[in-house]
Phi, psi and omega in degrees: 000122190275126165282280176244139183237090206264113162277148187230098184299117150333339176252003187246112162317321193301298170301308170302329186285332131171137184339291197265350172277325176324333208045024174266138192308334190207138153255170166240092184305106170265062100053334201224253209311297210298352186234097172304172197288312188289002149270353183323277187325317172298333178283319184304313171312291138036239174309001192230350170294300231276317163300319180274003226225354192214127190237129193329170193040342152273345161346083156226081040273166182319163155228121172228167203236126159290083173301187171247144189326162165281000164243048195239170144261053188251323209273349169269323166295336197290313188281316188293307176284334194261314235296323184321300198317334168055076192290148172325292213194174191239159131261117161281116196240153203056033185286143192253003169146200165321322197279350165261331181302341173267359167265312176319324164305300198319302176303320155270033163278275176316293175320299185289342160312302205295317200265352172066060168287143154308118216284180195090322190313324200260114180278189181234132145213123186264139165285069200330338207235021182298337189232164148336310184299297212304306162007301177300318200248005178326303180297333172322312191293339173277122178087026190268343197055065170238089177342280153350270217293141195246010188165170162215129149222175193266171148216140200264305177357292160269356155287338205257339161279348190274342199285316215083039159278137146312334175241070236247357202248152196307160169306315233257357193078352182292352184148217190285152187278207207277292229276323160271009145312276212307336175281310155350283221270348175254355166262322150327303201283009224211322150307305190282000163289320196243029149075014180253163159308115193274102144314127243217145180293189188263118128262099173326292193280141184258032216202335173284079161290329204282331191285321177289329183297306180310317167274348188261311189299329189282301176306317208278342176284344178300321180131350182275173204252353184177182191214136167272148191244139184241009157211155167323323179274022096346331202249343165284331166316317171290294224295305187310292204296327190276014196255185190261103181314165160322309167324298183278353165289326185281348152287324185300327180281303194284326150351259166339279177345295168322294183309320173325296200288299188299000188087030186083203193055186177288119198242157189236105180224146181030042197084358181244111153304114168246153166227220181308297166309343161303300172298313198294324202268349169294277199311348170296306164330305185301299163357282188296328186279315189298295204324298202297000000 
């Protein structure tokens, strides 16, 4: 389970170097916002040095590359300089849905033939909720058969620029404003539907440990599995917040424990009648604490 997900701009050295010191399960090499277009090429070298220097399967952390949309012609040079390096994995950011994420297979489909990757290798995860439209197509992804895909998350940024919104944050100071609470909560059910990781967006000021701990311990009891990060000092708060407390482990045990001794059916721990589902969301917990 990828916990933190740290972008890192593909064209600064400084930063990709380091990288492998953050402690984050995965970067994400960005390839897009962070690299202005007369540095694109350059970042692409880059990203793909920086990648053979980490040589698949010895990798720690994952490295994945944030391409630039399909519908530019920037995401095929993109795909084209990393796939030979044989990145963990891509982010797709504005995809309208399944149907990009499967031109998107195809093409690294074609690439790892060429470069004579094992196909399969290069996983997806698109940033689900960029445009107007994607919303919509959230439920798509359960049943799509997309071999590929490692996850879905969201983003309010370019969603709020795609609205013509001023704003994305409630009037009132409480958070995301309505429209993204619902893109929320529909790129969760739309993850855990199509049986991948529900990724959680960016808090912006990385300078909020205390707001980012608060909000990522509130996501990961919600059901997501991890969060992205725009600065190092982030990420231990995430790596902390997506793990299981000390508390729920040790409930999560008696649990399990409880069912153990009755044989199944129903147990009575601390005043409470549990039954299956009780047993199953303990044992996830534990699961995920091995993961982690």
């Amino acid at each position: 389970m990828i916990r933190s997900w740290l972008f890192i701009p593909a064209d600064s050295e400084k930063k990709l170097a380091k990288g492998d010191a953050s402690g984050a399960d995965a970067l994400i090499l960005d390839l897009e916002d962070a690299v202005a277009p007369a540095a694109k090429p350059a970042a692409r070298a880059l990203a793909a040095e920086y990648l053979h220097g980490r040589p698949a399967g010895t990798r720690r952390p994952e490295v994945w590359v944030r391409i630039n949309p399909l519908d530019t012609d920037l995401a095929l040079a993109d795909l084209a300089a990393v796939v030979a390096a044989r990145p963990d994995g891509v982010m797709l950011p504005k995809g309208e849905g399944p149907a990009d994420v499967r031109r998107l297979s195809h093409y690294l489909d074609a690439l790892e033939v060429q470069a004579g990757v094992p196909q399969g290798t290069t996983r997806i995860l698109p940033v689900a909720t960029e445009t107007a439209a994607s919303p919509f197509t959230l439920g798509d992804y359960a049943g799509a058969g997309l071999a590929r895909l490692a996850g879905l998350t969201w983003g309010a940024e370019d969603l709020a620029t795609a609205l013509g919104a001023s704003t994305n944050q409630a009037a009132d100071g409480s958070g995301w404003a309505l429209t993204y609470r619902l893109v929320r909560s529909l790129t969760l059910l739309g993850a855990r539907a199509a049986g991948v990781q529900a990724i959680d967006t960016l808090h912006a000021d990385f300078r909020d440990e205390a707001g980012l701990r608060a909000a990522s311990v509130a996501s990961y009891a919600e059901g997501f599995t991890g969060r992205l990060a725009i600065h190092p000092a982030q990420v231990a708060a995430i790596n902390e917040s997506y793990l299981p407390s000390p508390g729920q482990v040790e409930h999560a045990r008696r649990v399990v424990a409880a069912f153990a001794e009755a044989g199944g059916g129903t147990v009575g721990l601390d005043g409470r009648m549990l039954d299956i589902p009780h047993l199953k969301q303990a044992q996830a917990v534990l699961a995920q604490l091995r993961e982690g």
